[in-house]
MDAnalysis code that builds the backbone (N, CA, C; Angstrom):
import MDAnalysis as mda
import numpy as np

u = mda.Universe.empty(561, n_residues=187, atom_resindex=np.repeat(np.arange(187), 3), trajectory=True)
u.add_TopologyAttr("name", ["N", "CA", "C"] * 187)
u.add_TopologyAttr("resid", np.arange(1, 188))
u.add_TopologyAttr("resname", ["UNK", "UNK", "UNK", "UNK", "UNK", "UNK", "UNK", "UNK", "UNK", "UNK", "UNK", "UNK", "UNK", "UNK", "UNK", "UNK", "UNK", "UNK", "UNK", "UNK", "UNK", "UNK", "UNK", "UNK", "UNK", "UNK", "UNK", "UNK", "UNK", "UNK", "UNK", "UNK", "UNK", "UNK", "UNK", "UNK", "UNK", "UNK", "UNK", "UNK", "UNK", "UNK", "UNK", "UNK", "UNK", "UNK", "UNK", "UNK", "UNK", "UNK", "UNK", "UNK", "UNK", "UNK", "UNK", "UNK", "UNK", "UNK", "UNK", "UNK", "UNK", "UNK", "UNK", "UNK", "UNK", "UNK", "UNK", "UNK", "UNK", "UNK", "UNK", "UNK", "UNK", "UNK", "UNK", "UNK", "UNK", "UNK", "UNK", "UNK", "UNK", "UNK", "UNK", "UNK", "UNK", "UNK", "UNK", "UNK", "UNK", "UNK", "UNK", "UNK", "UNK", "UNK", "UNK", "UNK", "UNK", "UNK", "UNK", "UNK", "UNK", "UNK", "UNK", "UNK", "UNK", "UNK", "UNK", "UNK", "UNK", "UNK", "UNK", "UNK", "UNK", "UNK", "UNK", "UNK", "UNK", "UNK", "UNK", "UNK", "UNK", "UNK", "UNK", "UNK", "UNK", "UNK", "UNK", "UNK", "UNK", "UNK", "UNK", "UNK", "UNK", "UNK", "UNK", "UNK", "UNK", "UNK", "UNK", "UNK", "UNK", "UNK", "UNK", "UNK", "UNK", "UNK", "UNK", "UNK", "UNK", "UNK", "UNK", "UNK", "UNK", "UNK", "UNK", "UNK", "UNK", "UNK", "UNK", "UNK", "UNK", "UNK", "UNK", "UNK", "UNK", "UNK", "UNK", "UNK", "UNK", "UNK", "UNK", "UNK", "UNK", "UNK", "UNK", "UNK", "UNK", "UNK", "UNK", "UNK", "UNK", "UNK", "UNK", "UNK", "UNK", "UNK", "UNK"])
u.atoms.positions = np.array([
    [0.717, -12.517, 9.006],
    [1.837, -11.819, 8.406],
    [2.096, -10.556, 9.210],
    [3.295, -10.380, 9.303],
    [3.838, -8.623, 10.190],
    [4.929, -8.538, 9.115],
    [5.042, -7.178, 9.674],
    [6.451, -6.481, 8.467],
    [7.531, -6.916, 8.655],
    [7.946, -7.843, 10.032],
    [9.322, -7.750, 10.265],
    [9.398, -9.366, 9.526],
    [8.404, -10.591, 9.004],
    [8.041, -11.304, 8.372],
    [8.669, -10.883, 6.993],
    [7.639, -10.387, 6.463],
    [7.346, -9.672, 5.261],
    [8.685, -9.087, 4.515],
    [9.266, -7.961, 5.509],
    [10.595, -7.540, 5.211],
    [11.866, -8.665, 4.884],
    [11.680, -9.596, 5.899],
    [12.660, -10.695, 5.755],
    [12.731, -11.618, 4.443],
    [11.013, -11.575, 4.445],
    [10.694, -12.647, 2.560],
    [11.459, -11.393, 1.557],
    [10.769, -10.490, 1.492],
    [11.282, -9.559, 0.270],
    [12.829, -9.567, 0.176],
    [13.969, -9.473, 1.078],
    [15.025, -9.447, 1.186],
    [15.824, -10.674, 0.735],
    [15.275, -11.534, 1.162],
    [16.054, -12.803, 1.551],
    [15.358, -14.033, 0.032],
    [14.301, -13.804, -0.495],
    [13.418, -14.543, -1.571],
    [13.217, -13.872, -3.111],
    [12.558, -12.529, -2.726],
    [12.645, -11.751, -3.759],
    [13.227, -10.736, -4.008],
    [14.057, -10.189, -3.531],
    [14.810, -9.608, -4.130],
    [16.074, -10.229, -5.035],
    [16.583, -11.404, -4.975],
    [17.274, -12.111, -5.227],
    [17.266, -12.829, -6.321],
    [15.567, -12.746, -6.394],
    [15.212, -13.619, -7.837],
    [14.279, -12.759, -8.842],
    [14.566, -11.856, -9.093],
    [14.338, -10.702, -9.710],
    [14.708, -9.681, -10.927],
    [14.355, -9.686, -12.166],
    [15.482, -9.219, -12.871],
    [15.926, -7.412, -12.528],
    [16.953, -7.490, -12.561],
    [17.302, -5.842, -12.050],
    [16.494, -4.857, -12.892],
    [16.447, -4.071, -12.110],
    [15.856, -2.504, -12.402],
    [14.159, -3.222, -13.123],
    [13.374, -4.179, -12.030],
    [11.886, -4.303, -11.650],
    [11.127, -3.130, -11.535],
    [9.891, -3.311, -11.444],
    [8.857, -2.417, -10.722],
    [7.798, -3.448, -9.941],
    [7.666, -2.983, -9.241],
    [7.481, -4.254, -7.712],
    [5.950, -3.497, -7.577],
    [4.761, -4.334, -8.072],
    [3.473, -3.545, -7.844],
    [3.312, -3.989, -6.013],
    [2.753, -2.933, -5.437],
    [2.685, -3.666, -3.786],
    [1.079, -2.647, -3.750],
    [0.183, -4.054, -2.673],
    [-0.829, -2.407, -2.498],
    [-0.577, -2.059, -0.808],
    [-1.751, -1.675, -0.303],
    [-1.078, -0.833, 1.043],
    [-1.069, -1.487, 2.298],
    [-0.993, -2.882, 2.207],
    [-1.207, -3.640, 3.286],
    [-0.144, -3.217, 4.869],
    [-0.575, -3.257, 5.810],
    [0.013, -2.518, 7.061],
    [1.175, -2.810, 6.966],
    [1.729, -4.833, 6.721],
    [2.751, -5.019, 6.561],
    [3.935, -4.514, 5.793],
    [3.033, -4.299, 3.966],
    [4.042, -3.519, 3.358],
    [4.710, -2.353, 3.139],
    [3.691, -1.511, 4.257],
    [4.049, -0.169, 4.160],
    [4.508, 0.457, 6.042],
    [4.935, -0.296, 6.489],
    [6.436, 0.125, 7.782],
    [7.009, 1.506, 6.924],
    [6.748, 2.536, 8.121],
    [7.097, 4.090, 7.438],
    [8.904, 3.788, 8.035],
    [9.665, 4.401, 7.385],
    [11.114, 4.693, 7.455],
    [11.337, 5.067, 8.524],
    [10.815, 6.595, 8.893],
    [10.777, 7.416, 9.989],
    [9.082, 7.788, 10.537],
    [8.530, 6.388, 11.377],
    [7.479, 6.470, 11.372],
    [7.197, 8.036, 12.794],
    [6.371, 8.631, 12.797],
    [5.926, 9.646, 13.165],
    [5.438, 9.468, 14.861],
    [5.626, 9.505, 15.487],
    [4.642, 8.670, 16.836],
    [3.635, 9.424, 17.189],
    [2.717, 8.432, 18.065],
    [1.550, 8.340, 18.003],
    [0.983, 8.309, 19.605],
    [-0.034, 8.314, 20.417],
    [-0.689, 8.451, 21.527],
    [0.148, 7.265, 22.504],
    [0.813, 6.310, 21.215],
    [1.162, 5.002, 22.325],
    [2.754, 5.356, 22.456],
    [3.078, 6.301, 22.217],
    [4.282, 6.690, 22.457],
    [4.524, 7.539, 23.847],
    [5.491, 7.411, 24.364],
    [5.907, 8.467, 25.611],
    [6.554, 10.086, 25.243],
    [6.141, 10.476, 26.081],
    [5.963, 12.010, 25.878],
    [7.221, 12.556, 25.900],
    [8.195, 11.675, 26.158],
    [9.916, 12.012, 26.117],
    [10.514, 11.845, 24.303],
    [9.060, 10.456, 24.388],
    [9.802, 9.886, 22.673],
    [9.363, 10.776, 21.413],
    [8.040, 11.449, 21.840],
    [7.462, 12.520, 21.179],
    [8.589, 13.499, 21.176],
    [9.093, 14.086, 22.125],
    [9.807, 15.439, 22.369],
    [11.146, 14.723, 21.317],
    [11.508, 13.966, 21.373],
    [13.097, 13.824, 21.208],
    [12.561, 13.645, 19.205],
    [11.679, 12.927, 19.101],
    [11.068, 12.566, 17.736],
    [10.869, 14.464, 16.895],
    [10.563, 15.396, 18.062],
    [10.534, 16.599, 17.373],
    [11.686, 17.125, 17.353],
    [12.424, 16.990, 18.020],
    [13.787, 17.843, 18.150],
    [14.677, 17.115, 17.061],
    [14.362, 15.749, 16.585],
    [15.356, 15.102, 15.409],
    [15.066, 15.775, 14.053],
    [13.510, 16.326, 14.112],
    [13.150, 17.421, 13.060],
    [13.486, 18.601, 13.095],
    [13.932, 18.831, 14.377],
    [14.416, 20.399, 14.048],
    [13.266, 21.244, 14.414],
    [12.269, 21.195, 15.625],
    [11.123, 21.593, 15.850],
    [11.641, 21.813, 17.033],
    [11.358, 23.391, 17.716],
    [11.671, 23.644, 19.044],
    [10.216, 23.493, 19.543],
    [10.498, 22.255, 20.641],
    [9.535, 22.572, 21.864],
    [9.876, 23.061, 23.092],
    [8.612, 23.659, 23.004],
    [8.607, 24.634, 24.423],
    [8.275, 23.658, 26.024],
    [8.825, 24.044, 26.723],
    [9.181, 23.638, 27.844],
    [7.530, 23.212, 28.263],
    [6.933, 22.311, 29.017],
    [5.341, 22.454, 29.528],
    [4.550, 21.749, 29.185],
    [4.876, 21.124, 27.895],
    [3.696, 21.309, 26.945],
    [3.027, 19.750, 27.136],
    [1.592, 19.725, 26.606],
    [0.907, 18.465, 27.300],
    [1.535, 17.413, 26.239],
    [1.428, 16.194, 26.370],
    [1.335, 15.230, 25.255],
    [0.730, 15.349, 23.958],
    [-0.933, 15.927, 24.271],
    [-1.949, 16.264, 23.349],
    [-1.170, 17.912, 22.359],
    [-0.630, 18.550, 22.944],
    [0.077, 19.508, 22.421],
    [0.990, 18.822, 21.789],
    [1.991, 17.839, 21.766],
    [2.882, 17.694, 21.306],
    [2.779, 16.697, 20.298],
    [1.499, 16.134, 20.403],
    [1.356, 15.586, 19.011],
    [0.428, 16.169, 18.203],
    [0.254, 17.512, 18.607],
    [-0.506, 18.100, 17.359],
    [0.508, 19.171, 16.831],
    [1.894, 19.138, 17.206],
    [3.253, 19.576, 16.898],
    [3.866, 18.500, 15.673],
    [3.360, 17.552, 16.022],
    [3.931, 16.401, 15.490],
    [3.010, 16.847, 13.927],
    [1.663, 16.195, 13.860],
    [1.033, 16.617, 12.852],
    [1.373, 17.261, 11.988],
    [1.583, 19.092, 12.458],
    [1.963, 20.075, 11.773],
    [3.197, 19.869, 11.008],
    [4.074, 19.002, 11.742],
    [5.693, 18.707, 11.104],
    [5.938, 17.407, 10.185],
    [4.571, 16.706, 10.157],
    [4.554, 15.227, 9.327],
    [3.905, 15.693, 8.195],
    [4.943, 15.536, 6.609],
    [4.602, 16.026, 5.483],
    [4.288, 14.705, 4.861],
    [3.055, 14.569, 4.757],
    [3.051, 12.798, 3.408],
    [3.924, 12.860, 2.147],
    [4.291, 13.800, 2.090],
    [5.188, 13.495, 0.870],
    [6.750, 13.425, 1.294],
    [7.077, 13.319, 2.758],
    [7.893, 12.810, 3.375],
    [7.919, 11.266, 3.517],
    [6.621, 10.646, 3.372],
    [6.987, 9.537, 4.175],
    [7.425, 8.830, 2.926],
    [8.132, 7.991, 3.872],
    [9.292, 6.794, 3.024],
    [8.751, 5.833, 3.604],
    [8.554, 4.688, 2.661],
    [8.521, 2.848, 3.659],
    [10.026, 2.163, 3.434],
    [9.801, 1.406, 4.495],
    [10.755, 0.805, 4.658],
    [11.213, -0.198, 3.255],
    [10.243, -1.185, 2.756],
    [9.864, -1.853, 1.033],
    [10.925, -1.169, 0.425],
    [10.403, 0.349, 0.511],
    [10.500, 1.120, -1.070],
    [11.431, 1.276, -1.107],
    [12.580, 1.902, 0.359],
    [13.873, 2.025, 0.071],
    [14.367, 1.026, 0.397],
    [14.060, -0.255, 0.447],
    [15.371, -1.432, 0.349],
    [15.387, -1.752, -1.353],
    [13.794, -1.701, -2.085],
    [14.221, -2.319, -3.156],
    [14.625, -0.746, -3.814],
    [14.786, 0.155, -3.830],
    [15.411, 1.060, -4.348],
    [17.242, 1.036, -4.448],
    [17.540, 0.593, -3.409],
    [18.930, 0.006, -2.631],
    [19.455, -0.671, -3.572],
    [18.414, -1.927, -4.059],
    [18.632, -3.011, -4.646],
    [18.538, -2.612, -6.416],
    [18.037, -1.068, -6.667],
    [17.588, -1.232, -8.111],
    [16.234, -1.130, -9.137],
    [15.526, -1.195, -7.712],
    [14.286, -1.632, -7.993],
    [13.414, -0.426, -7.601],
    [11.903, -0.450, -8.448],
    [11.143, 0.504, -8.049],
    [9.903, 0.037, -7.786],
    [9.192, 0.555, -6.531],
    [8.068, 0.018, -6.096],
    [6.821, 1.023, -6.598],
    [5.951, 0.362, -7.166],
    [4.410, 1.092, -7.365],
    [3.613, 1.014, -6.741],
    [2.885, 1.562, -5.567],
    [2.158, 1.378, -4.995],
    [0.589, 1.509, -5.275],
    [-0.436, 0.314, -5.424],
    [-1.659, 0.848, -5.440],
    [-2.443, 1.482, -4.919],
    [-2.943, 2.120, -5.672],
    [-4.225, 3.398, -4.756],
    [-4.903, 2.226, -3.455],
    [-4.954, 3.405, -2.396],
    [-5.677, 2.024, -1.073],
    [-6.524, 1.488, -1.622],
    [-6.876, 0.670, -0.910],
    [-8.341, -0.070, -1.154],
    [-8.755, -1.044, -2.606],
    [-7.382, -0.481, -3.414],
    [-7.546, -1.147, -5.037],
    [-7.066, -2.668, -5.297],
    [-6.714, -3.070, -4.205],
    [-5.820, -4.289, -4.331],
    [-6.205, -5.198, -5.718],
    [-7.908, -5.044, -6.083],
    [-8.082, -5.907, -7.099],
    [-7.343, -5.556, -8.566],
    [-6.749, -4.036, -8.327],
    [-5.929, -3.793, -9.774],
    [-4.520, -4.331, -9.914],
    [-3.962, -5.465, -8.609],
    [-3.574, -6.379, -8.941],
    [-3.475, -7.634, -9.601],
    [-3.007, -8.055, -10.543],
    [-2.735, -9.578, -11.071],
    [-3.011, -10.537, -10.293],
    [-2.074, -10.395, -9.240],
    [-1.690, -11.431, -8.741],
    [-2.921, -11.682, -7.534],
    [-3.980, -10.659, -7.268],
    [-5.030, -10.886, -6.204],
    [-5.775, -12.582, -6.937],
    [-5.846, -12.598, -8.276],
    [-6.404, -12.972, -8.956],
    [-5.706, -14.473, -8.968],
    [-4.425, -14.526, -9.344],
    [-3.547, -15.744, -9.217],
    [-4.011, -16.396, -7.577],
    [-3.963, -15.813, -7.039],
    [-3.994, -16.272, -5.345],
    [-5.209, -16.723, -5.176],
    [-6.005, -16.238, -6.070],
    [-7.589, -16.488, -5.379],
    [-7.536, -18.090, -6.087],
    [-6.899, -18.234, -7.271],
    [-6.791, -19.373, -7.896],
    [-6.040, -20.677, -7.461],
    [-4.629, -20.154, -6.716],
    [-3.949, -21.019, -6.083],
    [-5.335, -21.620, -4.339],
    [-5.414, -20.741, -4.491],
    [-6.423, -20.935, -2.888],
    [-7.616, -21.739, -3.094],
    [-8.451, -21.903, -4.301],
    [-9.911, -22.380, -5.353],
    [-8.999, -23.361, -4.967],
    [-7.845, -23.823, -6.244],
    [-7.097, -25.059, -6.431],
    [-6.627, -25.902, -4.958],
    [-6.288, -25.742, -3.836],
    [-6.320, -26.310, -2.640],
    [-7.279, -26.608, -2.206],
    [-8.698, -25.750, -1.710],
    [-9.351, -25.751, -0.983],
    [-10.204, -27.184, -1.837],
    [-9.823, -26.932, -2.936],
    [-10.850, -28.430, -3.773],
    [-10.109, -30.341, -3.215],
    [-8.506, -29.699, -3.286],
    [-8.080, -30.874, -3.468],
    [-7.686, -31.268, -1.445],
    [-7.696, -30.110, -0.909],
    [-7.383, -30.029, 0.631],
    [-7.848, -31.556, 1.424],
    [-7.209, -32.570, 2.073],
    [-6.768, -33.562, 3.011],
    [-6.979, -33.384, 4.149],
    [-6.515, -32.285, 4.643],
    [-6.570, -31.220, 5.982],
    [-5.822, -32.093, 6.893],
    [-4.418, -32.768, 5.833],
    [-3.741, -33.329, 6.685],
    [-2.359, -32.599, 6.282],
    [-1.783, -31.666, 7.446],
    [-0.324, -30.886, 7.185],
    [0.569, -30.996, 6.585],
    [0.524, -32.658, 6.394],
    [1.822, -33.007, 5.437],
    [1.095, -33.560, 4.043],
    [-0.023, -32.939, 3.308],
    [-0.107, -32.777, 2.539],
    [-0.010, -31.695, 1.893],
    [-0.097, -30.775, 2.607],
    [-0.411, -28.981, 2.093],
    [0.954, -28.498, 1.207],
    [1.782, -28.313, 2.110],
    [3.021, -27.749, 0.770],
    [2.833, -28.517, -0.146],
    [3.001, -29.763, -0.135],
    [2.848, -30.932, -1.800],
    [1.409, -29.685, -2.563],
    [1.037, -29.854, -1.900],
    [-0.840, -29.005, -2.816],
    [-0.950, -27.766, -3.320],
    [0.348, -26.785, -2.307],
    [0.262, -25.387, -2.702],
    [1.041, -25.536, -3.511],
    [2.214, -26.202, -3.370],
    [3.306, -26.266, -4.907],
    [2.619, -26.659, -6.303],
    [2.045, -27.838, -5.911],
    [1.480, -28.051, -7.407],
    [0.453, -27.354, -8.039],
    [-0.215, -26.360, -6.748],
    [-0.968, -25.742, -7.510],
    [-0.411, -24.008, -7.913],
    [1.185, -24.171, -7.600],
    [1.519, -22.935, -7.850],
    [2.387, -23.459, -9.363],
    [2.255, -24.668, -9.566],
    [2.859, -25.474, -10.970],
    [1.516, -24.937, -11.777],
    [0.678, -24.931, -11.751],
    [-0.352, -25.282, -12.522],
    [-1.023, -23.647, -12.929],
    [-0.195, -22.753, -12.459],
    [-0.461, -21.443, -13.331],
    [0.296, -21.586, -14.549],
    [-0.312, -21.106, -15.367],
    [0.347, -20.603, -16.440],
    [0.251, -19.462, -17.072],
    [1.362, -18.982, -18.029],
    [1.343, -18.108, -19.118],
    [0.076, -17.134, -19.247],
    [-0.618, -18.099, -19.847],
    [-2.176, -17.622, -19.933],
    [-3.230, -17.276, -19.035],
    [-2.891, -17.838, -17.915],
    [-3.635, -17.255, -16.564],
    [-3.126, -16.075, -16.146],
    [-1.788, -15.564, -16.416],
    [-0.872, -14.292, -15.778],
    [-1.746, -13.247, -16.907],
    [-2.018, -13.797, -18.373],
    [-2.246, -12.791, -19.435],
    [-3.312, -12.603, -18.618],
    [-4.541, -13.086, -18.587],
    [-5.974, -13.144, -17.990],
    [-6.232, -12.150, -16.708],
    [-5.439, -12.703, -16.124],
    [-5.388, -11.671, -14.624],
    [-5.376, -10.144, -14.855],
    [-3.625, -9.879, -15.805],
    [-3.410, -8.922, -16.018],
    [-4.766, -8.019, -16.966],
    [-5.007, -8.372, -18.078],
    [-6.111, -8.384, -18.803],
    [-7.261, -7.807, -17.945],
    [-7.558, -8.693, -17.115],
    [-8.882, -8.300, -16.403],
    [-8.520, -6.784, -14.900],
    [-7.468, -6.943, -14.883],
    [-6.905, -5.611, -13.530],
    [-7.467, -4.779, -14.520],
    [-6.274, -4.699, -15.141],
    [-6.098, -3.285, -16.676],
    [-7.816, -3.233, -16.809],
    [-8.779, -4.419, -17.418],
    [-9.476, -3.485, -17.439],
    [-10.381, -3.034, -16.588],
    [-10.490, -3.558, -15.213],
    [-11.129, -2.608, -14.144],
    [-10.795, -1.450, -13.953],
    [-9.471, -1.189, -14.235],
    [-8.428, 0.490, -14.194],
    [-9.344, 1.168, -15.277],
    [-9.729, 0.678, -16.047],
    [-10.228, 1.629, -17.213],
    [-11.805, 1.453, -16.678],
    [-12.055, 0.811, -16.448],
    [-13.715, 1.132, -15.611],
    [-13.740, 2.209, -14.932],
    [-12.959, 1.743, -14.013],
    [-12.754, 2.990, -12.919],
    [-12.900, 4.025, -13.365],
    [-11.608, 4.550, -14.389],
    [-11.208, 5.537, -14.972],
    [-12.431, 6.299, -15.684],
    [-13.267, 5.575, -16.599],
    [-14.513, 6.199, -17.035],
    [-15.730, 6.382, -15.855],
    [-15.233, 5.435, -15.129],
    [-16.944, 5.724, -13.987],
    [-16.269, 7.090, -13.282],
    [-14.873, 7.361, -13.348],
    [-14.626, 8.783, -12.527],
    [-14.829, 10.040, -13.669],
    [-14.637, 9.809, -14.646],
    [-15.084, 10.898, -15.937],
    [-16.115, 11.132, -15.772],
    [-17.115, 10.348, -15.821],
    [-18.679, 10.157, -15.898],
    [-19.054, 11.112, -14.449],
    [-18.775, 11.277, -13.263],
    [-18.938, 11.140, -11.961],
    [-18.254, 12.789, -11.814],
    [-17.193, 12.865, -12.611],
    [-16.783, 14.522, -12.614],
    [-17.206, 15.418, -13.387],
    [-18.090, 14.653, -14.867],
    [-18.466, 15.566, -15.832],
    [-20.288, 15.832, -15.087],
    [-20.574, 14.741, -14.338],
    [-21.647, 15.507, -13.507],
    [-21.583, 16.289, -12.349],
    [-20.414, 16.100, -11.507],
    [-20.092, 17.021, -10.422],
    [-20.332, 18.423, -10.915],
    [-19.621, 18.511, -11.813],
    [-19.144, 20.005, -12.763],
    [-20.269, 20.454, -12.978],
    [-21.956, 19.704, -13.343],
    [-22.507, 20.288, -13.659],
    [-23.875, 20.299, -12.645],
    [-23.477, 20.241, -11.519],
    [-23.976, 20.727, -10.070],
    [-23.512, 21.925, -9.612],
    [-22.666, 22.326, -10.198],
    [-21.616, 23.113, -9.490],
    [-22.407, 24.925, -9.981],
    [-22.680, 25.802, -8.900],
    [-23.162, 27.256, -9.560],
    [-22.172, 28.124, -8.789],
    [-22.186, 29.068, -9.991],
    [-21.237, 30.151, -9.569],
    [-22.288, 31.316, -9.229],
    [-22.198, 31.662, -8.028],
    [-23.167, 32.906, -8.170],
    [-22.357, 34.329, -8.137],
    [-23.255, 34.929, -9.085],
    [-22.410, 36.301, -9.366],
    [-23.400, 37.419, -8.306],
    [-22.614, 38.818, -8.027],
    [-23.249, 39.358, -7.389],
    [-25.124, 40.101, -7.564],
    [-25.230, 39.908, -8.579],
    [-26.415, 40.254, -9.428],
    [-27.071, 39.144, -8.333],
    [-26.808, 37.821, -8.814],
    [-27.670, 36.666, -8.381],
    [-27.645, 36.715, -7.080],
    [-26.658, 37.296, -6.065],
    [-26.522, 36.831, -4.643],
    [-27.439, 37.763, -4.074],
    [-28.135, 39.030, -4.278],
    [-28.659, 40.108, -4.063],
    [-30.433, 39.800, -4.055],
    [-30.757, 38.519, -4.823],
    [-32.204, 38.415, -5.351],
    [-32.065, 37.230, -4.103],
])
């Protein structure tokens, strides 16, 4: 999978079959998150750097190394700037995207559906090509209702695991934590 893939399914598949004004859970896979105005980087040329600062409104000074000019760059890249490409098409469209915390993908549903569609092939798999779509379809027939409750059910409650193992984990931080007053810093 690549974004320019990825971008084309969301556009052309789902966005289309969607009821308006969604919330589109996505987690942070490279594909789904193509920055808007991505920032450049070491593999960029030192002309594309300069011109990338001057579209910000950043005067560079005449001289300056590459390594200078992307630590210009840095200083001028706000994360709460960045936009993906996803977020503002389905925004375009109506739609709002939620993104999961990195690394959380399992507080998705659907990690869970997939692992099931994938169980369900790999059992019935031929490993002959023109059986496979017939196999992934029917085994994308064979979710139901009650498997979507289940999934969801079981995300939600890892979110609340989480959520208490980080209570638990801050109400002991807190109590590591010493304040020393000047009395104490003196002994």
């Amino acid at each position: 999978m690549n974004a320019d893939t990825f971008e084309k399914w969301f556009k052309s598949q789902l966005l289309p079959n969607i009821p308006s004004s969604s919330v589109i859970v996505m987690d942070n896979a490279s594909y789904h998150s193509r920055k808007v105005d991505k920032p450049p980087t070491t593999a960029n040329k030192k002309a594309e750097i300069q011109e990338w600062l001057e579209k910000k409104g950043v005067a560079v000074p005449d001289g300056l190394l590459k390594t200078q000019l992307l630590h210009l760059v840095t200083r001028h890249t706000a994360a709460a700037d960045t936009q993906y490409v996803i977020d503002k098409t389905a925004s375009e469209h109506g739609h709002k995207v939620v993104r999961l915390p990195p690394y959380h993908c399992n507080y998705n549903p659907i990690e869970l559906i997939w692992a099931q569609v994938k169980g369900y092939v790999a059992k019935r798999n031929t490993f002959k090509i023109a059986d496979l779509k017939p196999l992934v379809q029917e085994s994308l027939n064979s979710i139901t209702a009650d498997n979507w409750k289940n999934a969801v059910r079981h995300s939600e409650g890892l979110q609340v695991n989480d959520e208490q193992r980080d209570m638990v984990i801050d109400h002991y931080l807190d109590s590591f934590t010493t304040t020393l007053s000047s009395d104490e810093e003196s002994s």
